[in-house]
C-alpha positions as CSV (number, residue, x, y, z in Angstrom):
1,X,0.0,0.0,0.0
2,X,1.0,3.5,-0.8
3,X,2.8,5.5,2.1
4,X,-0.1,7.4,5.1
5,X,0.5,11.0,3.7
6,X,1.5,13.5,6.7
7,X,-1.4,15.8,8.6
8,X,-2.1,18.6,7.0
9,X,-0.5,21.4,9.3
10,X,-3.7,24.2,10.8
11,X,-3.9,27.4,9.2
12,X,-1.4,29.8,10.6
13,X,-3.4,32.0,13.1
14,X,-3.5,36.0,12.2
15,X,-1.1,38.2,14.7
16,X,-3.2,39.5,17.4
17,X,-3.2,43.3,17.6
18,X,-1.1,45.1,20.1
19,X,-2.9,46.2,23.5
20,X,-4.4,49.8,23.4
21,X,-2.5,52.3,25.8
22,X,-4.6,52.8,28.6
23,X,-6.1,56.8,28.7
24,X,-3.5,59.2,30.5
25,X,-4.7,59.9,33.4
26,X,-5.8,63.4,33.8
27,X,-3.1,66.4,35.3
28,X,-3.3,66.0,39.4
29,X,-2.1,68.9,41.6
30,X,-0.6,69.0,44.9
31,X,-0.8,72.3,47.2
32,X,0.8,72.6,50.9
33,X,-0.3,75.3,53.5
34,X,1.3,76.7,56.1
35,X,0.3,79.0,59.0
36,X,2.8,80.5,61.3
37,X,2.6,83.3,64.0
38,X,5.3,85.3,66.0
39,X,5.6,88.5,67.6
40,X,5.7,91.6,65.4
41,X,9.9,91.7,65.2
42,X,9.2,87.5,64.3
43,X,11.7,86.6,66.9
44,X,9.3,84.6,69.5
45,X,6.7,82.4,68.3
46,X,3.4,83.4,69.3
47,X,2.8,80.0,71.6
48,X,6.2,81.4,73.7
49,X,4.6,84.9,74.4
50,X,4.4,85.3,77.9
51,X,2.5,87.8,80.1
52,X,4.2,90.1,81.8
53,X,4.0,90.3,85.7
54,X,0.8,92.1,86.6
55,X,2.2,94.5,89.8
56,X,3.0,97.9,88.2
57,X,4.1,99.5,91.2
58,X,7.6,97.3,91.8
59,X,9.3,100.6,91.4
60,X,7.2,102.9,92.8
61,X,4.1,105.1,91.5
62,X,3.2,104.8,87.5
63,X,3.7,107.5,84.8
64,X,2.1,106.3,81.7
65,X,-0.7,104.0,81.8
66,X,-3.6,102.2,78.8
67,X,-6.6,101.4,79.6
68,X,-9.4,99.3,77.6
69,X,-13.0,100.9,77.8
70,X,-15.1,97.9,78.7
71,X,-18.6,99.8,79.4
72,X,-18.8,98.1,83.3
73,X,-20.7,99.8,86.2
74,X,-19.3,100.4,89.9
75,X,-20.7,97.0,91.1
76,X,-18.7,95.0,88.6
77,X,-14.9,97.0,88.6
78,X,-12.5,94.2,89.5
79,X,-9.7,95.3,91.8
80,X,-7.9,95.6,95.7
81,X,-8.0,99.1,95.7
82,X,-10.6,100.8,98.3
83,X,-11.4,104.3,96.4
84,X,-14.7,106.0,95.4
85,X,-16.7,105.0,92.3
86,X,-19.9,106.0,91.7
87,X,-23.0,105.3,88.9
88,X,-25.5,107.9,87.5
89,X,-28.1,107.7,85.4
90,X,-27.5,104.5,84.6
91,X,-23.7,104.0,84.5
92,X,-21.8,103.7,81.2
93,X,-23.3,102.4,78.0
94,X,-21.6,101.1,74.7
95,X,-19.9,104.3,74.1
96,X,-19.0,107.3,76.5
97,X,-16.9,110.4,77.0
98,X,-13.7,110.2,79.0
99,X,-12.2,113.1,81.0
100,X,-9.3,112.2,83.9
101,X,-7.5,114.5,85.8
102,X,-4.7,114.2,87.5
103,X,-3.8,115.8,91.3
104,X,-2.8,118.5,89.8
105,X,-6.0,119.5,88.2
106,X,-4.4,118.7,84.6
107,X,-6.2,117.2,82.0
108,X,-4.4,114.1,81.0
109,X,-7.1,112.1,79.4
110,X,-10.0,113.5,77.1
111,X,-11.4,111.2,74.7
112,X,-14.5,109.5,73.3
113,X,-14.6,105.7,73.4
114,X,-16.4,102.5,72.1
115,X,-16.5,99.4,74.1
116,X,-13.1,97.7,73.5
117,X,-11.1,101.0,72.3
118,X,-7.4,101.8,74.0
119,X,-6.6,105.0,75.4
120,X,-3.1,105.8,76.0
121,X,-1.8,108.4,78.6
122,X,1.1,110.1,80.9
123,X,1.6,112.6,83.6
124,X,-0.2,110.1,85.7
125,X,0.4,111.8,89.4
126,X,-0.1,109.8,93.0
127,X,-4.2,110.0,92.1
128,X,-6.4,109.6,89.1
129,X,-10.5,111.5,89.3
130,X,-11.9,110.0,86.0
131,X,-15.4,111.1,84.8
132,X,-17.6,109.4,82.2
133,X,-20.2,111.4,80.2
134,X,-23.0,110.3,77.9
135,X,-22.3,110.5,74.1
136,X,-26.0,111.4,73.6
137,X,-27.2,113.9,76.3
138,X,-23.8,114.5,77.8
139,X,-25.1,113.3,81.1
140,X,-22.4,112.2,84.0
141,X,-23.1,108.2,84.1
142,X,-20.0,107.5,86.3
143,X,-17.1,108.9,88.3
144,X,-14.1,107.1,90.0
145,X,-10.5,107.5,91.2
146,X,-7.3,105.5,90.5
147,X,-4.2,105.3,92.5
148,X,-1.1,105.2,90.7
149,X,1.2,103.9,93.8
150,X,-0.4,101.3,95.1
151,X,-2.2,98.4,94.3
152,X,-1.8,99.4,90.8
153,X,-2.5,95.8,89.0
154,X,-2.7,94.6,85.1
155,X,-6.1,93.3,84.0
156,X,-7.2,94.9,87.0
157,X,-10.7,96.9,86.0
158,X,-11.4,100.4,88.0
159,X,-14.7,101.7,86.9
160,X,-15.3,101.0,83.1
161,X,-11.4,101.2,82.8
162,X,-9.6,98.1,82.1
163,X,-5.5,98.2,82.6
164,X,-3.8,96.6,79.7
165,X,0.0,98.6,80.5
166,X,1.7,100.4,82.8
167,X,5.0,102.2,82.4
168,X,6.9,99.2,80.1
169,X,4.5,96.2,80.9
170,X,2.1,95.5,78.5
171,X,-0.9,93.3,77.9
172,X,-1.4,94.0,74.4
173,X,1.1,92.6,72.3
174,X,1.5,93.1,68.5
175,X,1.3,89.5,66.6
176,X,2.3,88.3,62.8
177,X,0.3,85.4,61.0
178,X,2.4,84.3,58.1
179,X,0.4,82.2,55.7
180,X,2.5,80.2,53.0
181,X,1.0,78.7,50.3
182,X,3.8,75.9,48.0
183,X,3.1,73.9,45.1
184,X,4.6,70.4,46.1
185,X,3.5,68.6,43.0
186,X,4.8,68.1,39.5
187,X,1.7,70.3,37.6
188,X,1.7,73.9,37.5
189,X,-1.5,75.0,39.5
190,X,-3.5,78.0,40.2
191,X,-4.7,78.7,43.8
192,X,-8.6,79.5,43.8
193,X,-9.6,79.3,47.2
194,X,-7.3,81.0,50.2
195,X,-9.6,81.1,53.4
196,X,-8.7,82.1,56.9
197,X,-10.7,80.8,59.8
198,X,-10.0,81.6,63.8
199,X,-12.0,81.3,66.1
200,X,-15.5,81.2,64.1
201,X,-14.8,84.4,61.9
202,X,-13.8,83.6,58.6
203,X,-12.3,85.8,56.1
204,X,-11.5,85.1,52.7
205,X,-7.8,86.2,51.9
206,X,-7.2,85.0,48.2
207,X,-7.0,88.7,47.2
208,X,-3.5,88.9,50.0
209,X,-2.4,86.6,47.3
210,X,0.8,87.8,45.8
211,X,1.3,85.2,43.3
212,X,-2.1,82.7,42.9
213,X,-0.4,80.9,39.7
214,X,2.3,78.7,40.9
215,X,4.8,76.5,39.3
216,X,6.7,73.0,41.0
217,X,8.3,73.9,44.0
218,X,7.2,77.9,43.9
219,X,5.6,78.9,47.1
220,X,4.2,82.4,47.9
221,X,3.4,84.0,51.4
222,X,1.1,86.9,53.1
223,X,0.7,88.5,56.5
224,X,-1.9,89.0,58.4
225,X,-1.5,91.4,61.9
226,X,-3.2,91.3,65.1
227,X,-3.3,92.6,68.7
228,X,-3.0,89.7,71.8
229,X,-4.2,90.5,74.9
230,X,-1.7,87.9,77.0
231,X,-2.6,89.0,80.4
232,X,-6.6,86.6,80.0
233,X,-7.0,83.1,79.4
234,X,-7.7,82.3,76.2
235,X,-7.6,79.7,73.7
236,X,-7.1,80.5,69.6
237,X,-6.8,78.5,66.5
238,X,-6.0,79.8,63.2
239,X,-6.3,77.8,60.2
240,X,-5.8,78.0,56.6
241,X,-7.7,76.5,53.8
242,X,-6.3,76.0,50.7
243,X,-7.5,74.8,47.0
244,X,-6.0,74.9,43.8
245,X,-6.5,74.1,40.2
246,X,-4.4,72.1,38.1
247,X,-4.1,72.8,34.0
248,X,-6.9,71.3,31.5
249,X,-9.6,69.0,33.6
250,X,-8.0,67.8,36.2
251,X,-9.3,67.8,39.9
252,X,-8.6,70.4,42.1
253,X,-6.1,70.0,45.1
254,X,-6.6,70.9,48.7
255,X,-4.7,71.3,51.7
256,X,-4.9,72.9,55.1
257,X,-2.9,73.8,58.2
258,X,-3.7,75.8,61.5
259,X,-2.2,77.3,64.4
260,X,-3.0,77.1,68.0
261,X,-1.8,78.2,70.9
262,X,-3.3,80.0,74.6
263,X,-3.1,80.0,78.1
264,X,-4.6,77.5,80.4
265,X,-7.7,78.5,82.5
266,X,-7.3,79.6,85.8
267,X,-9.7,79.0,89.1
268,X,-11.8,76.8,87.4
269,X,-13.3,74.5,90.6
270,X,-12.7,71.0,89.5
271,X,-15.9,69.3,88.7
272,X,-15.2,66.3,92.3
273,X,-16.7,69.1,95.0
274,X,-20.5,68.5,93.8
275,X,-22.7,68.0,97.0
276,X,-22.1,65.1,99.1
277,X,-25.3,62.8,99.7
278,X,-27.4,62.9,102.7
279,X,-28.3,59.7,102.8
280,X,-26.6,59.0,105.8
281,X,-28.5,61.0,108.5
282,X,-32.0,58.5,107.9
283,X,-33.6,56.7,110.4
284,X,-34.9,58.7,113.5
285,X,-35.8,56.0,116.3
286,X,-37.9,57.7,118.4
287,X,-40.9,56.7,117.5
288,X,-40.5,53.6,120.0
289,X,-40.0,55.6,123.4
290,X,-43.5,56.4,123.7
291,X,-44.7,53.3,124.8
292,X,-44.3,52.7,128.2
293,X,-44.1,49.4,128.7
294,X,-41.3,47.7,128.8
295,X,-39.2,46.5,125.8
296,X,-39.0,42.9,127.2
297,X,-42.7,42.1,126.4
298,X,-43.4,43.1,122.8
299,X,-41.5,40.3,120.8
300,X,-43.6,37.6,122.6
301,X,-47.1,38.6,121.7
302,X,-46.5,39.0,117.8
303,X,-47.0,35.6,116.7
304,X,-50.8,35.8,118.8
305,X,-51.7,39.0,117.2
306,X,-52.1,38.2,113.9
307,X,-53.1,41.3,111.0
308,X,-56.6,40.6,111.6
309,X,-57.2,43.9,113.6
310,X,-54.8,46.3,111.4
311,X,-57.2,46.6,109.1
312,X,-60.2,48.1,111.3
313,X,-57.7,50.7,111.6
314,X,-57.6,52.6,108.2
315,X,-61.6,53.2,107.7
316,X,-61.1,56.0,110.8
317,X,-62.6,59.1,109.4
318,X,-59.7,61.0,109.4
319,X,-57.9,61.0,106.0
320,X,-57.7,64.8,105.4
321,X,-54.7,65.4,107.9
322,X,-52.4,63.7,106.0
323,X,-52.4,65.3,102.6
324,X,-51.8,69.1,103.7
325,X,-48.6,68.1,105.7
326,X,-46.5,64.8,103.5
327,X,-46.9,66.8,100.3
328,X,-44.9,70.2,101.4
329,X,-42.1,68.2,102.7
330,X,-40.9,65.3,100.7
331,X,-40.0,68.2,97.8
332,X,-37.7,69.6,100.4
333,X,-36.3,66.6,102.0
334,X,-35.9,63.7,100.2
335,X,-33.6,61.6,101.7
336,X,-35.2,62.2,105.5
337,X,-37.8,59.4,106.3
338,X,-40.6,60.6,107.2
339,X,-42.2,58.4,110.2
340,X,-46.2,57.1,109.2
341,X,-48.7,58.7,111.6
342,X,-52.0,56.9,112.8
343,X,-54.6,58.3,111.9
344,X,-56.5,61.1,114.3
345,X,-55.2,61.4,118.3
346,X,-59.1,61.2,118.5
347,X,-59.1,57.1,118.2
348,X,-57.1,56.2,120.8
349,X,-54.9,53.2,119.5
350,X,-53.2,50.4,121.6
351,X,-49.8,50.6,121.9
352,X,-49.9,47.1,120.4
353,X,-51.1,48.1,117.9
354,X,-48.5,51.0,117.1
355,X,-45.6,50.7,114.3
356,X,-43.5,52.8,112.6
357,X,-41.4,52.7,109.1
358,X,-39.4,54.6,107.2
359,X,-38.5,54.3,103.4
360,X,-35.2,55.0,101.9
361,X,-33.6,55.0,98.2
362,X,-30.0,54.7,96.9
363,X,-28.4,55.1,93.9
364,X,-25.0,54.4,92.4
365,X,-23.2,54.4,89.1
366,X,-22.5,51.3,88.1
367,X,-19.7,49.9,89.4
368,X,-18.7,52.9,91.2
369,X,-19.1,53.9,95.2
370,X,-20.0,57.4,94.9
371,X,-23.6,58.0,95.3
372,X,-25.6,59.1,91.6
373,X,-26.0,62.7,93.4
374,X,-22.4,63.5,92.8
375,X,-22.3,62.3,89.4
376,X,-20.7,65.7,87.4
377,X,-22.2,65.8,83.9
378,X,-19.9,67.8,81.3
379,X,-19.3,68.4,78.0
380,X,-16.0,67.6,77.2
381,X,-14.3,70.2,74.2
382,X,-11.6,68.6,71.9
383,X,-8.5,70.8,72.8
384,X,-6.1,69.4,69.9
385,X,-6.0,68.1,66.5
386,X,-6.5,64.3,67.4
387,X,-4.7,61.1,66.6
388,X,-7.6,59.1,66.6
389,X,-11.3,59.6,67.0
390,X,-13.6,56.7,68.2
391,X,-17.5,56.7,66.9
392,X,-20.5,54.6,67.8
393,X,-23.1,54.2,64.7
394,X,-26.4,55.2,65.7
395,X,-27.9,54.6,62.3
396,X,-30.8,56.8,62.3
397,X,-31.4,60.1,59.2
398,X,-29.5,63.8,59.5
399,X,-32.1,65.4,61.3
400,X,-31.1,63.9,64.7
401,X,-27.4,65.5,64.4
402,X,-26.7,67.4,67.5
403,X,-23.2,69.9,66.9
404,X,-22.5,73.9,66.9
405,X,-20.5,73.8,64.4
406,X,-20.5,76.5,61.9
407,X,-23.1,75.1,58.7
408,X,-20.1,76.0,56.2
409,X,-17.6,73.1,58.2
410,X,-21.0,70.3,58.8
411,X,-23.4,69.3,56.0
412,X,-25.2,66.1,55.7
413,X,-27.2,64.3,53.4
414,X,-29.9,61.9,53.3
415,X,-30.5,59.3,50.4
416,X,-32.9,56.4,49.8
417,X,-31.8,53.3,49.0
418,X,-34.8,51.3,47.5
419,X,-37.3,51.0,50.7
420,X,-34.5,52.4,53.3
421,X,-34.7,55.9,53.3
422,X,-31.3,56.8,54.9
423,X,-29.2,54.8,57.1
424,X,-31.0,51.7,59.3
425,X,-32.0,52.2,63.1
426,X,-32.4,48.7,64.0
427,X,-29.8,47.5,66.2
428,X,-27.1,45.1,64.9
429,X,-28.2,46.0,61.4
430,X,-25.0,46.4,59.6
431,X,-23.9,49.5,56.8
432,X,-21.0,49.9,55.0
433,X,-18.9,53.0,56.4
434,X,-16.2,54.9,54.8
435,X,-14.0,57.9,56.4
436,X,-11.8,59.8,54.4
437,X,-10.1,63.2,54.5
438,X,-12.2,65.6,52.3
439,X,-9.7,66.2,50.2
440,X,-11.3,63.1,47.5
441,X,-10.1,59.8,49.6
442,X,-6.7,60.2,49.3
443,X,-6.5,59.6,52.9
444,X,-8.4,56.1,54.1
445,X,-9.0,56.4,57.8
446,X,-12.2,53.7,58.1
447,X,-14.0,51.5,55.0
448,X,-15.4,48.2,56.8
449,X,-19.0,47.1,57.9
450,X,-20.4,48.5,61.2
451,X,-23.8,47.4,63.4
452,X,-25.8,50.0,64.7
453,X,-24.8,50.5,68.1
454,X,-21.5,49.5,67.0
455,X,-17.9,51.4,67.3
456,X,-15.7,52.1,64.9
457,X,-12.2,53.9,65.2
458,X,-10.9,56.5,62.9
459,X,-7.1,57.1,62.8
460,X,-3.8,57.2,60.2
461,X,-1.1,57.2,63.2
462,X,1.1,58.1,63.7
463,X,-0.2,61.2,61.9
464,X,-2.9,63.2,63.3
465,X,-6.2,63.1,61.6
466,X,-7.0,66.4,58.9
467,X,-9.0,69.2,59.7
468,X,-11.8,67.8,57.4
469,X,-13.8,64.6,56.8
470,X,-16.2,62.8,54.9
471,X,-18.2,60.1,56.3
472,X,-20.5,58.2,53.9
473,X,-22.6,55.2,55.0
474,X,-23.7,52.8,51.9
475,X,-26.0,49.9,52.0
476,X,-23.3,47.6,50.5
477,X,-19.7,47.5,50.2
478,X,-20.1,48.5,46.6
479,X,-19.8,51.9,47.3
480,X,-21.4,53.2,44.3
481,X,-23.6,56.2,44.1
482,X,-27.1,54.2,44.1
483,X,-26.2,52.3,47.3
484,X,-25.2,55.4,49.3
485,X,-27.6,56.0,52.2
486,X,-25.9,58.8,53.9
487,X,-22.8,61.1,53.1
488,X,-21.9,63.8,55.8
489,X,-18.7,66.2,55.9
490,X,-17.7,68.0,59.2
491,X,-14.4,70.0,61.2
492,X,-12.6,67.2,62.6
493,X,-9.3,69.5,64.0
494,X,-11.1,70.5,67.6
495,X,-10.5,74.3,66.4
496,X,-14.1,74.9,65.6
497,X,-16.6,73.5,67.8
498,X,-16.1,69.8,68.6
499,X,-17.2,68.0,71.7
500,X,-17.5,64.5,72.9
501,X,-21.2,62.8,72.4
502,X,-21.3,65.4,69.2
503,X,-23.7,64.0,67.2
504,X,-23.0,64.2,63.1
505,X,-25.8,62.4,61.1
């Protein structure tokens, strides 16, 4: 037989094309901010300032003083001195007329003042007759004296006078805020948004500017100047908020800094004096003297006298006495017992038959030995930017949020998810929670499943957290637009507003 001819080899398969390029990814931007503060020659940092030591009269009497109009009457001046001061026609108001004299009948002092205006002064002799004058009818609303020798005291208020500096102490103290602005990224960018916050009051700066178009690596930097009163307590934050645009369509950058710094209250009580509980005092015995037989006799007889007769007791006609005397009382005093009466002194009653009994009622804290009277209820403020924040998931829509803070740092939003409309309230039902910084998720603090009732911790140590963040709360872990339920933003730095049990959607 002829040879098996060889298999015909398959058809030689076409080249496959090359893989497309994926799209190039759209220009990102990356922006820094910076806030600083010192003293106006920038040689001590604003958090190093220190208040001067209040006695003015170390060397003797004072020459040249400032005071602070604050607008106070006679009864609330603040100071050891014992000279006269005196209201009329209904003491100071918002603004007033100043004229002080000196010993030497010289005018040192002749101005008109708002509330919180400085006036600044010298030829201050041993005594100081200050008189205050309506702005409107020119009426005399106060008059007082200050001595310059003795007793003389920063912060110290004499009239509607406040001291803020004697001689070369002062309270008021010039400060710099320097606010820098660097583009650390690799696109060039231009800065949209520049806006200060402290305190509450926020100004927008972007037109302090210098240079709002920035290159890689080019920075720019502004000033901003204000007066410190350093002889209060007090407690400031400045921050800066930053966002820039990078070239075609990309998505904007953001970034923010702050600065704190104060001085620690003073003669605040701690909150462990609150009263101490009376329970203690109770049970008055007397009640069992007034029988006069002998003590020996009555334990025998209970067993005979069984409860058959107590009850022919209580019809007695006489149940109006006791309503006008227990109600007044228990209001008053609680914890005493109060001792049960029989009836009327008309029905005379066998000693027998007599009893007495008090009532009382304790409460304590849960594994605690303090009684629930002196349990001190605050509301703790966040003093510092945190390193880590712990929340419990109520569940529950934005209506129920409970915070001060400012609408323009806390927004919430509700959004139905099929039947749920906004986050579950059942307890143990789970949702999908994410936390990032609100700069677009570059920063992941929390993205897991959480129960209602449950607690969940926020933190990126050892960094602290940023000054902003985005919680959103989705029915799944898909976290796609049409599962989110919930999607809040708030101030998470503890400069504006932020208190323990804070409640945020």
């Amino acid at each position: 037989p002829p040879p098996t001819p060889p298999p015909t080899p398959p058809p030689t398969p076409p080249p496959t094309d090359p893989p497309t390029p994926p799209p190039t990814p759209p220009p990102e931007c990356e922006v820094e901010a910076t806030v600083t503060c010192t003293d106006e020659e920038g040689l001590v940092e604003c958090a190093e300032i220190t208040a001067p030591e209040p006695n003015c009269n170390e060397d003797g009497c004072v020459d040249t003083v400032s005071f602070k109009y604050v607008g106070t009457s006679c009864d609330e001046d603040n100071n050891s001195q014992s000279l006269n001061c005196a209201d009329f026609n209904g003491g100071p108001g918002l603004s007033a007329r100043i004229l002080c004299s000196n010993e030497n009948n010289l005018v040192v002092l002749r101005e008109t003042v708002a509330i919180g205006d400085v006036v600044s002064f010298g030829d201050a002799t041993e005594k100081l007759r200050c008189e205050l004058f309506d702005t409107g009818d020119a009426e005399k609303v106060q008059e007082f004296e200050i001595d310059m020798c003795e007793d003389l005291s920063l912060s110290s208020v004499y009239g509607s006078l406040e001291l803020e500096a004697c001689d070369d102490k002062n309270c008021l103290v010039d400060i710099t805020y320097v606010f820098t602005i660097e583009n650390v990224g690799t696109e060039d960018m231009d800065v949209t948004i520049a806006e200060r916050n402290r305190d509450g009051d926020i100004m927008d700066m972007l037109d302090m500017v210098p240079d709002t178009s920035l290159v890689p690596g080019q920075s720019t930097s502004f000033e901003e100047k204000d007066l410190l009163d350093v002889c209060v307590a007090f407690q400031t934050c400045t921050e800066l908020t930053v966002e820039a645009d990078p070239p075609l369509d990309g998505e904007p950058c953001l970034a923010d800094d702050e600065y704190c710094f104060g001085k620690d209250l003073v003669g605040t009580p701690p909150p462990t004096d609150p009263p101490t509980p009376p329970p203690t005092p109770p049970p008055t015995p007397p009640p069992t003297d007034p029988p006069t037989d002998p003590p020996t006799p009555p334990p025998t007889p209970p067993p005979t006298d069984p409860p058959t007769d107590p009850p022919t007791l209580p019809p007695n006609p006489s149940p109006t006495p006791p309503p006008t005397d227990p109600p007044t009382d228990p209001p008053t005093e609680p914890p005493t017992p109060i001792p049960f009466e029989t009836p009327s002194p008309t029905v005379p009653v066998p000693p027998s038959f007599q009893c007495d009994v008090s009532v009382e009622a304790d409460c304590t804290p849960s594994g605690q030995s303090v009684d629930c009277g002196s349990v001190v209820v605050t509301r703790t403020r966040c003093e510092d930017r945190p390193l880590a924040m712990v929340f419990r998931y109520n569940g529950g829509k934005c209506e129920q949020s409970d915070n001060i803070q400012n609408p323009d740092l806390f927004q919430c939003f509700d959004f139905q998810v099929g039947s749920q409309d906004g986050p579950p309230v059942e307890a143990g039902v789970e949702s999908f929670i994410t936390v990032t910084d609100i700069k677009g998720g570059s920063i992941i603090y929390h993205a897991d499943f959480v129960a209602v009732g449950g607690e969940y911790t926020v933190a990126d140590q050892p960094f602290e957290v940023e000054a902003n963040m985005n919680i959103s709360i989705y029915s799944s872990s898909q976290t796609l637009p049409e599962n989110m339920l919930q999607t809040l933003v708030f101030h998470s730095s503890c400069s504006q507003n932020l208190f323990l049990k804070d409640r945020f959607g």
